[in-house]
Biopython code that builds the backbone (N, CA, C, O; Angstrom):
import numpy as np
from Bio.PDB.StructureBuilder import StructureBuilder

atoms = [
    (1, "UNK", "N", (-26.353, 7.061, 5.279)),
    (1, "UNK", "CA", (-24.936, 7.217, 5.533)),
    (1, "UNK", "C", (-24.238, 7.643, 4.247)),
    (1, "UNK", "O", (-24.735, 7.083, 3.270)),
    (2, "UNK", "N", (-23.214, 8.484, 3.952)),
    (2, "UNK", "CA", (-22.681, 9.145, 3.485)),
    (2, "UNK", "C", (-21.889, 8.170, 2.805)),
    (2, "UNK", "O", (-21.512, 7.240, 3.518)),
    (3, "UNK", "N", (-21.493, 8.144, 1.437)),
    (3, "UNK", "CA", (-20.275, 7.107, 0.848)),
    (3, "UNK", "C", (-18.866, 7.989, 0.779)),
    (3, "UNK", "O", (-18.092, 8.025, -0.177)),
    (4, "UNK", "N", (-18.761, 8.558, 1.805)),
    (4, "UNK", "CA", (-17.388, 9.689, 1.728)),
    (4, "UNK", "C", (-16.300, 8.865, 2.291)),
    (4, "UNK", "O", (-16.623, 7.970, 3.071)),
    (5, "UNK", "N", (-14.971, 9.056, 1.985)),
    (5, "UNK", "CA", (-13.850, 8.320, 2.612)),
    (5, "UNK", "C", (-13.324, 9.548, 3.431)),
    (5, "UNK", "O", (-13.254, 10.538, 2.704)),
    (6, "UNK", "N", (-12.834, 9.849, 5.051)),
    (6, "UNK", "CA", (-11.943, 10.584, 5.305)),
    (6, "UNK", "C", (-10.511, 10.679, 4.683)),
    (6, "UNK", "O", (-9.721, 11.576, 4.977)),
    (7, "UNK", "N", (-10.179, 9.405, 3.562)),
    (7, "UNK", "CA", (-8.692, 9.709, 3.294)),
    (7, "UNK", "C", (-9.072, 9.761, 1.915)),
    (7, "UNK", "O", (-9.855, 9.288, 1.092)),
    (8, "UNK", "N", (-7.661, 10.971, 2.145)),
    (8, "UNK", "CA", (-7.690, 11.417, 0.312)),
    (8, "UNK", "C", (-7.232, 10.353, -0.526)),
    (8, "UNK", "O", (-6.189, 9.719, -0.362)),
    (9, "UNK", "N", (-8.155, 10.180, -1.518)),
    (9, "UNK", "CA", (-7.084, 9.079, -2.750)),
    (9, "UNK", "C", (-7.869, 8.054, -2.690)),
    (9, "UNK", "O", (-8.013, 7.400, -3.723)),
    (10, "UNK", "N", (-8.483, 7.704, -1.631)),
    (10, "UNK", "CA", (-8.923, 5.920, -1.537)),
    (10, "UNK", "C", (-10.504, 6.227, -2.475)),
    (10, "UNK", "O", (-10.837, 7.379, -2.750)),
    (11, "UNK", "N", (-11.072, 5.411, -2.746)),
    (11, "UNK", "CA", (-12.127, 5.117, -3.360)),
    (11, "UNK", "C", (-13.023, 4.298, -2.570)),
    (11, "UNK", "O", (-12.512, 3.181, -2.498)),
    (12, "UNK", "N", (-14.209, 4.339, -1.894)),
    (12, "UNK", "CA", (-14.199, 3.479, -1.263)),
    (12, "UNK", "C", (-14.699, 1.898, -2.162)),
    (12, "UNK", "O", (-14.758, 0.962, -1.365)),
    (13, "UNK", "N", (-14.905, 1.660, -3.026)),
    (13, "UNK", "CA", (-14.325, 0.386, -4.020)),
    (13, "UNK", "C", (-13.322, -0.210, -3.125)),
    (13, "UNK", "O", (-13.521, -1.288, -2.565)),
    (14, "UNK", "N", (-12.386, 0.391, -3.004)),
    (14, "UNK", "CA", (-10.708, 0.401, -2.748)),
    (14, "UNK", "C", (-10.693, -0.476, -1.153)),
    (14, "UNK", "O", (-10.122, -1.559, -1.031)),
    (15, "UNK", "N", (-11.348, 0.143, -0.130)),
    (15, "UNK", "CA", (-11.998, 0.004, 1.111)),
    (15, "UNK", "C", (-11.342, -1.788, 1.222)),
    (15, "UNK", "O", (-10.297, -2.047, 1.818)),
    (16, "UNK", "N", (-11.908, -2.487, 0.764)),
    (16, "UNK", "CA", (-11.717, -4.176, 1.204)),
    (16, "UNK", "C", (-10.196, -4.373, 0.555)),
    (16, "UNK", "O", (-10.149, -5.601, 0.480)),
    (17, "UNK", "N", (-9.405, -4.068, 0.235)),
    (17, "UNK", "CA", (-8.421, -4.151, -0.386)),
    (17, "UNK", "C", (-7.311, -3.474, 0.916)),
    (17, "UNK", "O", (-6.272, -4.062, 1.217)),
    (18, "UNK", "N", (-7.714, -2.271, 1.534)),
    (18, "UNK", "CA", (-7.200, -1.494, 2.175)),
    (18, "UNK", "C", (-7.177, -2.085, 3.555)),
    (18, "UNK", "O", (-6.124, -2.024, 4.189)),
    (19, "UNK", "N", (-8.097, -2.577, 4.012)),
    (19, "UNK", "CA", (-8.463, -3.372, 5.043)),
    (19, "UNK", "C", (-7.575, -4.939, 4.975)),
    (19, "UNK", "O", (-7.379, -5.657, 5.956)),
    (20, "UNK", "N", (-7.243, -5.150, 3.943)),
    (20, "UNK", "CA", (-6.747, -6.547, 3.724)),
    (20, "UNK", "C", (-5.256, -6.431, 4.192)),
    (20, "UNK", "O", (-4.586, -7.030, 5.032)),
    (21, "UNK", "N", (-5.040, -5.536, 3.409)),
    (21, "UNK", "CA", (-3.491, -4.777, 3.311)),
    (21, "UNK", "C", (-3.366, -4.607, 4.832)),
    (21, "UNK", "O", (-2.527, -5.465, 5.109)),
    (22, "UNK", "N", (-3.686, -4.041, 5.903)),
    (22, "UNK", "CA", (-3.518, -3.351, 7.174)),
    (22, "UNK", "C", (-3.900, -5.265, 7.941)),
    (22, "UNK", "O", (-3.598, -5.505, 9.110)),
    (23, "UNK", "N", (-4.340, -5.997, 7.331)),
    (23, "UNK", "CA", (-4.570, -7.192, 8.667)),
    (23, "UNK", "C", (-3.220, -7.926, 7.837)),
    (23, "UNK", "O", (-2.479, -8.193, 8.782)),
    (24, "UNK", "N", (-2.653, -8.298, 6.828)),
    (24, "UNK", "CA", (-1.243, -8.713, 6.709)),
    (24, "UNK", "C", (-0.413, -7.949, 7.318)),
    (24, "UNK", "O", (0.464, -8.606, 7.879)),
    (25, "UNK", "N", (-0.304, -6.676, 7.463)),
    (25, "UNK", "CA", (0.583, -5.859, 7.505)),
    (25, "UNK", "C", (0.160, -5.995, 9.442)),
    (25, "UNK", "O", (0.657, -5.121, 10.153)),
    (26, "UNK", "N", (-0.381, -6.660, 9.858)),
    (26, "UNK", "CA", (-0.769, -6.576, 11.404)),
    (26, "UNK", "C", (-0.956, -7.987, 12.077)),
    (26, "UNK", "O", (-1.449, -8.192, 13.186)),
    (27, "UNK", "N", (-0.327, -9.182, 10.940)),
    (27, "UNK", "CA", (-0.560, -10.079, 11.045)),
    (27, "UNK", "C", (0.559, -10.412, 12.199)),
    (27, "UNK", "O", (1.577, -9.730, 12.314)),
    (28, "UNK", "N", (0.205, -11.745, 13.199)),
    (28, "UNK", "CA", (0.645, -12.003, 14.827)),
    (28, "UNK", "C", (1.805, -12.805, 14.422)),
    (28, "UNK", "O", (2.643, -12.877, 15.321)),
    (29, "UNK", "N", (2.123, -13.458, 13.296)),
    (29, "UNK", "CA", (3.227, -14.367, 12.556)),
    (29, "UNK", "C", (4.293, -13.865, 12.025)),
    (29, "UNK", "O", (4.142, -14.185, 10.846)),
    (30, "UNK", "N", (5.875, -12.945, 12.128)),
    (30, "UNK", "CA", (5.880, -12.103, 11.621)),
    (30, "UNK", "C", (6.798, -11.979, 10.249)),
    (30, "UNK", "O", (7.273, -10.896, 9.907)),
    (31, "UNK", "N", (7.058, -13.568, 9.271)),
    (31, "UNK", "CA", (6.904, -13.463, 8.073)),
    (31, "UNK", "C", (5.892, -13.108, 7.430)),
    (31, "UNK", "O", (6.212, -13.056, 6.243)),
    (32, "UNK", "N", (4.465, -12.737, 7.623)),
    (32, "UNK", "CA", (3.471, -12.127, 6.595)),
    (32, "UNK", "C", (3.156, -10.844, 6.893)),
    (32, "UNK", "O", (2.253, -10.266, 6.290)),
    (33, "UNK", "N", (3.897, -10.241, 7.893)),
    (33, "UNK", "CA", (3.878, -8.483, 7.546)),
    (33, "UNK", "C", (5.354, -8.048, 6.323)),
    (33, "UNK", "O", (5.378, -7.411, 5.270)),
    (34, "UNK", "N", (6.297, -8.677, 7.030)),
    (34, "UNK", "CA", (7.478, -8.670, 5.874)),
    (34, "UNK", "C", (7.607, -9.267, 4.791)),
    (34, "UNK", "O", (8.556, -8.795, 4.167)),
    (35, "UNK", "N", (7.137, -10.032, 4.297)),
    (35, "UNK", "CA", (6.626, -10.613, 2.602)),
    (35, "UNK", "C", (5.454, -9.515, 2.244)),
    (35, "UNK", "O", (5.309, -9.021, 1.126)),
    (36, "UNK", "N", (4.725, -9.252, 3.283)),
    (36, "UNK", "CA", (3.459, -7.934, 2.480)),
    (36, "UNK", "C", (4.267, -6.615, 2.203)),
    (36, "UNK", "O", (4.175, -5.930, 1.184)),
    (37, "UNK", "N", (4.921, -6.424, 3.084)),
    (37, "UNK", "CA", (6.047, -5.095, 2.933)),
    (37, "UNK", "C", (7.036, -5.444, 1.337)),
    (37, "UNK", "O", (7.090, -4.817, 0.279)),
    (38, "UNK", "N", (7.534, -6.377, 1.674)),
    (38, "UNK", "CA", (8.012, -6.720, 0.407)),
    (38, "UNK", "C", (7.661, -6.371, -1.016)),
    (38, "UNK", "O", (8.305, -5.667, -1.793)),
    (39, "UNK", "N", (6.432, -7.044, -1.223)),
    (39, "UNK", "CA", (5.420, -6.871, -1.900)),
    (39, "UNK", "C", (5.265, -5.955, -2.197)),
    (39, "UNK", "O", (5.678, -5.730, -3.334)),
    (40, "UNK", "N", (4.762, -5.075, -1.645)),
    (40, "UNK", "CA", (4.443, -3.242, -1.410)),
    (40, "UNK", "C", (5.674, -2.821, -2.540)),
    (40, "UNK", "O", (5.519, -2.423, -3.695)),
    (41, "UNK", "N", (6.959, -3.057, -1.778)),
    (41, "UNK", "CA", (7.754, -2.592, -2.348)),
    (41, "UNK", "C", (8.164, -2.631, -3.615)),
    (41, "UNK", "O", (8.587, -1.636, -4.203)),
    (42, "UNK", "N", (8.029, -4.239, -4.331)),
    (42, "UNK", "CA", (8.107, -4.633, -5.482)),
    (42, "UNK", "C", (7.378, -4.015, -6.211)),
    (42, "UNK", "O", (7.957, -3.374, -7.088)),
    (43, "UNK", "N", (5.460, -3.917, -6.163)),
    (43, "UNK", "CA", (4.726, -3.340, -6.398)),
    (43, "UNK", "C", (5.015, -1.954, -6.888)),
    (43, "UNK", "O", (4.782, -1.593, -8.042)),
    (44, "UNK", "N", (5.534, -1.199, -5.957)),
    (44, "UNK", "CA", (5.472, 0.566, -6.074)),
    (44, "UNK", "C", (6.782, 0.480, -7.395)),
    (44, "UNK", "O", (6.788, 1.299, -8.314)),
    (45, "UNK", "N", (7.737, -0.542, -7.288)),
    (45, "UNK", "CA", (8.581, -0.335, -8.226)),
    (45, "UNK", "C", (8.249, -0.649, -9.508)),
    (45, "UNK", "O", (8.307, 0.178, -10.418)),
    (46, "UNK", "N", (7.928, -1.701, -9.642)),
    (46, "UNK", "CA", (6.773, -2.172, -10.893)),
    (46, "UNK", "C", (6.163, -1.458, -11.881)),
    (46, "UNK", "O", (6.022, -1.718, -13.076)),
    (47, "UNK", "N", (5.648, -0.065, -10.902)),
    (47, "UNK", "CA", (4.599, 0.671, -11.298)),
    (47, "UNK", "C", (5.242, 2.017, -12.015)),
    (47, "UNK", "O", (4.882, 2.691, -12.980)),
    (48, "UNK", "N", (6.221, 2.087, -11.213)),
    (48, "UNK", "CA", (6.923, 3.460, -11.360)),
    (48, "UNK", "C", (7.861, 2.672, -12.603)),
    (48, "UNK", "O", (7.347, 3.075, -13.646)),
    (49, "UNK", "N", (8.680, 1.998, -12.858)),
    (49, "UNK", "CA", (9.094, 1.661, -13.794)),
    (49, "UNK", "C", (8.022, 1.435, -15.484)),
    (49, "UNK", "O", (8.305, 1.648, -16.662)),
    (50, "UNK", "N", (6.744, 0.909, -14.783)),
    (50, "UNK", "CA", (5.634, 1.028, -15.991)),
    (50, "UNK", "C", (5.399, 2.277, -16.745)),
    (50, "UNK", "O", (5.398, 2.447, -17.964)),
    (51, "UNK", "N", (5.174, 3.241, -15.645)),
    (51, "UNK", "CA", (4.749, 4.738, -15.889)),
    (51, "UNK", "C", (3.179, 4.602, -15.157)),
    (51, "UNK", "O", (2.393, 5.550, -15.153)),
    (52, "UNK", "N", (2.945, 3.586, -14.691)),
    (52, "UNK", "CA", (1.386, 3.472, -13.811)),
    (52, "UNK", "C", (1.576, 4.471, -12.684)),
    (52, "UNK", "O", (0.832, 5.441, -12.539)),
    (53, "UNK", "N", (2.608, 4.192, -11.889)),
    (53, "UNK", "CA", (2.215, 5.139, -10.874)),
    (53, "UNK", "C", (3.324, 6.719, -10.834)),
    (53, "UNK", "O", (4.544, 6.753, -10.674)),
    (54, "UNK", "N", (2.801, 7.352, -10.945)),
    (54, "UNK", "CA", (3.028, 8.899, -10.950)),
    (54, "UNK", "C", (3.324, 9.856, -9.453)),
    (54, "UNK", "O", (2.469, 10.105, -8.604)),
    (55, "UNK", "N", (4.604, 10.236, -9.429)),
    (55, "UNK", "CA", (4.107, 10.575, -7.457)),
    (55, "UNK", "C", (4.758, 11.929, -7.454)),
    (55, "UNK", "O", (5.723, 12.079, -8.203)),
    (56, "UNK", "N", (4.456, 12.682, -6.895)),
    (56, "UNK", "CA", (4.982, 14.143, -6.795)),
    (56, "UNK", "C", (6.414, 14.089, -6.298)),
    (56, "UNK", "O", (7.338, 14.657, -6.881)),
    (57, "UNK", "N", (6.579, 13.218, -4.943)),
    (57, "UNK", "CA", (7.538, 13.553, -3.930)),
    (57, "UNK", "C", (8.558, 12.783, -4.595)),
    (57, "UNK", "O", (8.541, 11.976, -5.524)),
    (58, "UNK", "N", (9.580, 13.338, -3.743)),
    (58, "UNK", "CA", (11.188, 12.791, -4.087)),
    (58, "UNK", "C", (11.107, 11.374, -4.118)),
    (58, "UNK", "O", (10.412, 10.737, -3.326)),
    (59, "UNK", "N", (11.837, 10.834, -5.062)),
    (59, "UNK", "CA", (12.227, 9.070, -4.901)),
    (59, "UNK", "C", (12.843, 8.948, -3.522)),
    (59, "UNK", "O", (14.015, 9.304, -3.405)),
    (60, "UNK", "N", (11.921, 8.295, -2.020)),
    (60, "UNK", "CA", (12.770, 7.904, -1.045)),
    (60, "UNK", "C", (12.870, 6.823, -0.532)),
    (60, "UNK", "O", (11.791, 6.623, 0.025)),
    (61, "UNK", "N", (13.806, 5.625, -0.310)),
    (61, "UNK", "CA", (13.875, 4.067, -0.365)),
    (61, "UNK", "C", (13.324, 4.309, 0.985)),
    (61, "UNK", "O", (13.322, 5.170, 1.865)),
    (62, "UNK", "N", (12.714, 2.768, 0.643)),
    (62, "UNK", "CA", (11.374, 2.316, 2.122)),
    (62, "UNK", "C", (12.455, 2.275, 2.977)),
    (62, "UNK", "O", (13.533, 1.831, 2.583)),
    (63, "UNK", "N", (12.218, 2.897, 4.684)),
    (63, "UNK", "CA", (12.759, 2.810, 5.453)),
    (63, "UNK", "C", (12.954, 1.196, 5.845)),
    (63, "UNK", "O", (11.991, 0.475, 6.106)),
    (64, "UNK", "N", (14.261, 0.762, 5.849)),
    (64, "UNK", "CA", (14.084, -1.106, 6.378)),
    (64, "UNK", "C", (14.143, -0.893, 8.131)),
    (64, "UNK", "O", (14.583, -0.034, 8.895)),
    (65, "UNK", "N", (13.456, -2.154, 8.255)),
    (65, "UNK", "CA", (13.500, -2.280, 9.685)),
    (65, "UNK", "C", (14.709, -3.234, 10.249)),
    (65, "UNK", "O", (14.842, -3.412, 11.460)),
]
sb = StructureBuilder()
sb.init_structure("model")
sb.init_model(0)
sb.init_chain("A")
sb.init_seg("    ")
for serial, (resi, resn, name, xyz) in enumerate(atoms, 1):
    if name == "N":
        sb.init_residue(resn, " ", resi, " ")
    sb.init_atom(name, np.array(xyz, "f"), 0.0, 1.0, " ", f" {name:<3s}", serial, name[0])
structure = sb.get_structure()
């Protein structure tokens, strides 16, 4: 079997991390999809304020639900 990921960017390293992320984010309780969203969000800001994360596209605030 092939160690290829169909999605661009992921590593599959990355794989159990990605999987973790999608069962909070799918969790049946629904404070632990919105504290993981949260998170996310804090995160991406974190990063971009560090200079860690680098992104082509326009700065666009997470759609709230």
């Amino acid at each position: 079997m092939s160690n290829t990921v169909p999605v661009i960017g992921i590593d599959p390293a990355e794989l159990a991390w990605i999987r973790m992320l999608v069962r909070l984010l799918r969790h049946p309780e629904p404070v632990v999809p919105e504290l993981t969203r949260q998170a996310l969000v804090y995160l991406e800001a974190a990063a971009s304020r560090s200079g860690v994360f680098s992104s082509d596209r326009e700065a666009v605030p997470a759609k709230r639900r």
